[in-house]
BAZAFI-550301 format. One line per field, with one value per atom (N, C-alpha, C): atom name; residue number from 0; x, y negated, z. Coordinates in Angstrom, 3 decimals. Layout:
<pts>
site	CA,...
pos	NUM,...
c1	X,...
c2	Y,...
c3	Z,...
</pts>
This chain:
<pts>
site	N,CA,C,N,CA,C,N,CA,C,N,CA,C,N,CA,C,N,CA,C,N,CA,C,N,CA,C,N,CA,C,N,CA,C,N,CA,C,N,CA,C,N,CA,C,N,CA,C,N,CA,C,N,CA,C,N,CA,C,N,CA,C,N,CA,C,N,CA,C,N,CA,C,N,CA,C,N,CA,C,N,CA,C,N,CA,C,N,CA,C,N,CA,C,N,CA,C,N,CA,C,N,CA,C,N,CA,C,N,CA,C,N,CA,C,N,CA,C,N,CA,C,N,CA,C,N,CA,C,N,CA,C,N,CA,C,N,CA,C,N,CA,C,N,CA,C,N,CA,C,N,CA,C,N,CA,C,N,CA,C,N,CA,C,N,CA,C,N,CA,C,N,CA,C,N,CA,C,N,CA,C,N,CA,C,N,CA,C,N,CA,C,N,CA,C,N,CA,C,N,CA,C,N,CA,C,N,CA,C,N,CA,C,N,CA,C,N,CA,C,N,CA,C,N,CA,C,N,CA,C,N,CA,C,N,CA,C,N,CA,C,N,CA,C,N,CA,C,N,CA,C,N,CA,C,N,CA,C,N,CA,C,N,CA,C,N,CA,C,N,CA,C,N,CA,C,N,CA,C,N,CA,C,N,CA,C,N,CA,C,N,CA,C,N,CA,C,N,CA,C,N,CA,C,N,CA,C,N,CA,C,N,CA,C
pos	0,0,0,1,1,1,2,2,2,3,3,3,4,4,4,5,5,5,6,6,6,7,7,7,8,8,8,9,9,9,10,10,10,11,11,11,12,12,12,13,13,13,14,14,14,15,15,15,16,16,16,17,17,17,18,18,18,19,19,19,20,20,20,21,21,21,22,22,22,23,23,23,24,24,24,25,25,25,26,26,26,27,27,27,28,28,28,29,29,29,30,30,30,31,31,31,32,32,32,33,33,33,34,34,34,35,35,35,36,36,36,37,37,37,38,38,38,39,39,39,40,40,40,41,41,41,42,42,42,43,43,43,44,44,44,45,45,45,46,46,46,47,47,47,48,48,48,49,49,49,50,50,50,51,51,51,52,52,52,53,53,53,54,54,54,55,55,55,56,56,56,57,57,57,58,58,58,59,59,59,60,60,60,61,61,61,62,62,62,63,63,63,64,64,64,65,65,65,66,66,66,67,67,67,68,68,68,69,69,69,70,70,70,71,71,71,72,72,72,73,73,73,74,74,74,75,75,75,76,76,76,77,77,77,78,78,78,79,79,79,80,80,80,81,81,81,82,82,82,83,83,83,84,84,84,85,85,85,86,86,86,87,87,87,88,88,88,89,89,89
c1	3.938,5.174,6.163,6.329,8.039,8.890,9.649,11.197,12.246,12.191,12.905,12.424,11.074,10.312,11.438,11.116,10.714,12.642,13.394,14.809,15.158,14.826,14.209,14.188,13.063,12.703,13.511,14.183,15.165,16.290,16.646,18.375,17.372,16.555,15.709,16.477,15.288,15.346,17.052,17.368,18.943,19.929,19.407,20.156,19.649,18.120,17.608,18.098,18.325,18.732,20.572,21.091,22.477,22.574,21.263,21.617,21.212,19.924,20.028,20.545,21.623,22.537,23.777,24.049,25.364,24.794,23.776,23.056,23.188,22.819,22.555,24.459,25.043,26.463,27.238,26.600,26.874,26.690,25.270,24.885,25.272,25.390,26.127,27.978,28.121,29.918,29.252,28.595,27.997,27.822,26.806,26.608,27.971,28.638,29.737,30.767,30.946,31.907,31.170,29.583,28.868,28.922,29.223,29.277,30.983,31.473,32.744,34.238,34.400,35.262,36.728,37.158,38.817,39.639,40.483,41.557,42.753,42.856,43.748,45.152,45.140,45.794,47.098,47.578,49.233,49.145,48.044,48.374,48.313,49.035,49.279,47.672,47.968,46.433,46.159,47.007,46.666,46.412,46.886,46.001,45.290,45.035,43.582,42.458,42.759,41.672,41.300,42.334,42.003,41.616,41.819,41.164,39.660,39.688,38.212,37.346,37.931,37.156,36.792,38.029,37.648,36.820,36.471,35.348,34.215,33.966,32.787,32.552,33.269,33.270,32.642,32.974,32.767,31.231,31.024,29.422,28.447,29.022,28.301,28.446,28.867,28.993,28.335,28.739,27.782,26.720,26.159,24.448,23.707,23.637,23.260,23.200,24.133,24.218,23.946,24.019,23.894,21.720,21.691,20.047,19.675,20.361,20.068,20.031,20.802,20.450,19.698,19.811,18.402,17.075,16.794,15.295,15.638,16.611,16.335,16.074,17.208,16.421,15.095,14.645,13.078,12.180,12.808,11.873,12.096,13.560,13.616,12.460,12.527,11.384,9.759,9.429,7.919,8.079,8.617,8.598,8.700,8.772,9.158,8.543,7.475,7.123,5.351,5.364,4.081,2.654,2.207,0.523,-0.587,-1.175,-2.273,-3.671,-4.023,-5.622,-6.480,-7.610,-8.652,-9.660,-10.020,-10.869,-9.827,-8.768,-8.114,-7.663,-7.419,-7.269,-5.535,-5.112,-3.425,-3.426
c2	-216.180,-216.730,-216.795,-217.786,-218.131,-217.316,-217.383,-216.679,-217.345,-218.797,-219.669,-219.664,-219.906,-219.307,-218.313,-216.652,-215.703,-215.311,-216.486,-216.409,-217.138,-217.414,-218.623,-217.574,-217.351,-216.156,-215.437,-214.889,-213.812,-214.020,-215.035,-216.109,-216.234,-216.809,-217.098,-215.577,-214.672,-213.384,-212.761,-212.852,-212.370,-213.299,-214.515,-215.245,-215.374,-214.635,-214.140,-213.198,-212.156,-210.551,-211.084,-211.622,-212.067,-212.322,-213.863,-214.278,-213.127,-212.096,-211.593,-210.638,-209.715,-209.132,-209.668,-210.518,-211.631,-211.971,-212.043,-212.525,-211.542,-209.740,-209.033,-208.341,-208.906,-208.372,-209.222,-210.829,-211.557,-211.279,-210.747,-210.284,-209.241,-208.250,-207.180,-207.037,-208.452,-209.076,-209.679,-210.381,-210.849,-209.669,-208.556,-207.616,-206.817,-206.454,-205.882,-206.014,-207.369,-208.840,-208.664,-208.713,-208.596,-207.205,-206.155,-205.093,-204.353,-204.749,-204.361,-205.252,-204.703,-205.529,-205.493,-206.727,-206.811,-205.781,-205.168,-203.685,-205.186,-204.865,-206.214,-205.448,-204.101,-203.206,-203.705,-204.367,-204.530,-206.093,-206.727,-208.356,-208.696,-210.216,-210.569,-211.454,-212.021,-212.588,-213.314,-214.418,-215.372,-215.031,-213.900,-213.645,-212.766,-212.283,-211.644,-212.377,-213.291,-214.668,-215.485,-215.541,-215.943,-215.586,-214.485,-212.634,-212.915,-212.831,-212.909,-214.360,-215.253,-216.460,-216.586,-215.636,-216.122,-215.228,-213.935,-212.989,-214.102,-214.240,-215.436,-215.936,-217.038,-218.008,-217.246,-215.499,-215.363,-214.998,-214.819,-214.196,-215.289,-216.426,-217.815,-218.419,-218.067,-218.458,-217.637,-216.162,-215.895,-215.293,-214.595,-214.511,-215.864,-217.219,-217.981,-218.189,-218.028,-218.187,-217.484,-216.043,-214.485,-214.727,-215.441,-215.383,-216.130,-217.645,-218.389,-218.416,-217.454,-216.820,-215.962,-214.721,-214.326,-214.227,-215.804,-216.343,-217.287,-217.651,-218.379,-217.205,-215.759,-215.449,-215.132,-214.854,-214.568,-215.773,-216.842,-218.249,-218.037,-217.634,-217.381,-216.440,-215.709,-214.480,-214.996,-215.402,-216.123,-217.335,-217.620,-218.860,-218.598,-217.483,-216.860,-215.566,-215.046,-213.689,-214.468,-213.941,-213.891,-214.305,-215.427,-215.258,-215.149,-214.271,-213.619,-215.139,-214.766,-215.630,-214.719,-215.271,-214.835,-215.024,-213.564,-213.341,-212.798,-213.148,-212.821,-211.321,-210.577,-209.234,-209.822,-208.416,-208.305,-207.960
c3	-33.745,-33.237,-34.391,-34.527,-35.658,-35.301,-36.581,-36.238,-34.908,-35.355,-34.306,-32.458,-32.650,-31.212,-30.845,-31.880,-31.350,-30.695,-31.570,-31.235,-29.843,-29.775,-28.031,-27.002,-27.590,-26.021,-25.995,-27.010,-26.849,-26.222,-26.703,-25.611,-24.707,-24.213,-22.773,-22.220,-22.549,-21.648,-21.403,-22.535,-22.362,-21.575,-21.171,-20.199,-19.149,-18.747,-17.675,-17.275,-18.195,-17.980,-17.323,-17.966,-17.302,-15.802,-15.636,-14.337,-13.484,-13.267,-12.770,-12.228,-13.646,-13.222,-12.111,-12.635,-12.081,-10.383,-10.478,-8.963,-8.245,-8.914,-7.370,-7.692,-8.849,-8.395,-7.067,-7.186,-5.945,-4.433,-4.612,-3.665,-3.116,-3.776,-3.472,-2.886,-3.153,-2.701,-1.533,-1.370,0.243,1.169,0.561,1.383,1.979,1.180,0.923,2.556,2.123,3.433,3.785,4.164,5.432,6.543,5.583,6.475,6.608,5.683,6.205,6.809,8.418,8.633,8.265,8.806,9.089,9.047,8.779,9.715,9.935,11.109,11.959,12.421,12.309,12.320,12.198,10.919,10.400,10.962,11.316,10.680,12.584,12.286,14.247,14.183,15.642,15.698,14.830,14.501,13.974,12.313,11.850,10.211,10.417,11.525,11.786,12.000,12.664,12.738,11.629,10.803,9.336,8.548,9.075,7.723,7.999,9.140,9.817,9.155,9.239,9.387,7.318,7.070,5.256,4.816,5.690,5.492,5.864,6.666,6.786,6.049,5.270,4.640,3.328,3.054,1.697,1.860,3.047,3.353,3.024,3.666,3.281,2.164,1.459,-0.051,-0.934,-0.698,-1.845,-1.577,-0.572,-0.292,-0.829,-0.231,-0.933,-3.165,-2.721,-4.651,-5.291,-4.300,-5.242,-5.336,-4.327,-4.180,-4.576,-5.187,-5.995,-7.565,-7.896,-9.295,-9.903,-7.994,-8.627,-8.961,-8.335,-8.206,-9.262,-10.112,-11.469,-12.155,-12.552,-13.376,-13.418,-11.712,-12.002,-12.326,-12.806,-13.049,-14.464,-14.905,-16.544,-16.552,-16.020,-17.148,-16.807,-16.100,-15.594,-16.781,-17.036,-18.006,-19.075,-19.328,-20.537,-21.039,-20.615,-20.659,-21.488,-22.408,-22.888,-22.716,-22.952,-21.660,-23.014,-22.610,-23.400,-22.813,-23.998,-24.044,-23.907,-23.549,-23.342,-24.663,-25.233,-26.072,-27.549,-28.018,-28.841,-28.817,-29.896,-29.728,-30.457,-29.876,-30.266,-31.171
</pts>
């Protein structure tokens, strides 16, 4: 493998290693809004209903995306991880 290759894979993996961090931090903001609610406590109905409806909105936004990054980076590293031949010694 060249120097230039071997600089490839390395930005490859390190912008794999990114998205997937960045993905389950998304995910983890979906989960987050998914399990914790509203306190409606101080607010009247009507910004409790809005509180409510923009918690939604954040659930549906980022579970999707948070899970859409983290199945790129797992396409970065499958695309990118080494494939051995058959019969060659290392």
């Amino acid at each position: 493998m060249s120097q230039s290759q071997g600089l490839v894979r390395a930005a490859g993996i390190g912008l794999a290693a990114a998205s997937l961090l960045g993905g389950l931090w998304v995910l983890s903001l979906g989960v987050q809004s998914a399990l914790v609610q509203v306190d409606c406590t101080t607010l009247s109905d009507a910004e409790c209903g809005l509180a409510s409806e923009l918690r939604r909105d954040e659930l549906r936004l980022y579970l999707p995306e948070g899970g859409a990054l983290v199945m790129l980076a797992v396409a970065l590293f499958l695309g990118l991880r080494k494939v051995e031949t058959k019969g060659k010694t290392p």
